[in-house]
C-alpha positions in Angstrom: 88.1 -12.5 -220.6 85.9 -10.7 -222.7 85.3 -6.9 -223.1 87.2 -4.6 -222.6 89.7 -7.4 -222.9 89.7 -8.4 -226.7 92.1 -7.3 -228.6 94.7 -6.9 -225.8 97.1 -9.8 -226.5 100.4 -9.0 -228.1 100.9 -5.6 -226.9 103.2 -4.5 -224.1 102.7 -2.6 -221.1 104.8 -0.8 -218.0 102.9 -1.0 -215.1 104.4 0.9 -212.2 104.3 -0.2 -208.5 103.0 -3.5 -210.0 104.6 -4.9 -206.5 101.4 -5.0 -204.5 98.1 -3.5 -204.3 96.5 -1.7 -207.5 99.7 -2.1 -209.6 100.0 -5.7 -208.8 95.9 -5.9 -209.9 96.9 -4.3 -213.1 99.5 -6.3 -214.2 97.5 -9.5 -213.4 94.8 -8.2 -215.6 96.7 -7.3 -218.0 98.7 -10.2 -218.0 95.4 -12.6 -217.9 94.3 -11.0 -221.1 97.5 -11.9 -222.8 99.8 -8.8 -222.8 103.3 -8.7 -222.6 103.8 -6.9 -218.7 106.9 -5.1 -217.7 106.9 -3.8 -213.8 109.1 -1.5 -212.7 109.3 -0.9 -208.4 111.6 -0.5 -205.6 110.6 -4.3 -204.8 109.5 -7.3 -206.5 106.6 -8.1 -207.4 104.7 -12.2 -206.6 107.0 -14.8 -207.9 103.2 -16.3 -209.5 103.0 -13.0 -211.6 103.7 -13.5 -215.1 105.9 -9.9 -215.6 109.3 -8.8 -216.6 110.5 -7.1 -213.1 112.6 -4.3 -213.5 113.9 -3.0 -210.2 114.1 1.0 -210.3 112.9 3.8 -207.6 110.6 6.0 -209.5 110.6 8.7 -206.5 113.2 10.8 -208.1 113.4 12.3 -211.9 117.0 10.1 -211.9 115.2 7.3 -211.0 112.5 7.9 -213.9 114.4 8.9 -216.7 116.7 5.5 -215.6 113.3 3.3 -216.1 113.0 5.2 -219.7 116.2 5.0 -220.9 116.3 1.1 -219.4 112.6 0.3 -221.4 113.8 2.0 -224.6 116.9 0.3 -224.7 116.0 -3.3 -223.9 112.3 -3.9 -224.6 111.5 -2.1 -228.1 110.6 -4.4 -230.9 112.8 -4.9 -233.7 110.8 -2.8 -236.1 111.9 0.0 -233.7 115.4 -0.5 -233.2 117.8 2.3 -234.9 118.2 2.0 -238.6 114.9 0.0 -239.3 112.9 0.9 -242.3 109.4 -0.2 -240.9 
């Protein structure tokens, strides 16, 4: 992949509704261009798509401050955990 594409590989990314349709697209882009992909939806996503599923129901404020406080606590890099220096 080229374009828009370059540079892309080692960062992360939540993708939302990546179950199907333009979420799914998203995260397959994303993950084709070498970033890390975490989707969050009621249901999972394609067994072939290379993602971290995390099942949550974004339709309510509980449900999307549970999908924050779920990201921050088990996908930040070290260099962002609490006490780090960096």
């Amino acid at each position: 992949m080229t374009g828009v594409d370059e540079g892309l590989s080692g960062l992360r990314v939540l993708v939302t509704g990546g179950d199907r349709g333009l979420g799914e697209a998203t995260a397959r882009r994303f993950a084709a261009a070498g970033v890390t992909v975490l989707t969050a939806s009621r249901t999972a996503p394609p067994g072939d798509l290379l993602a971290t599923f995390i099942p949550e129901d974004l339709r309510s404020k509980k449900g999307a401050a549970g999908l924050g406080r779920r990201v921050r606590r088990r996908h930040r890099r070290p260099s962002q955990q609490r006490g780090s220096l960096e």
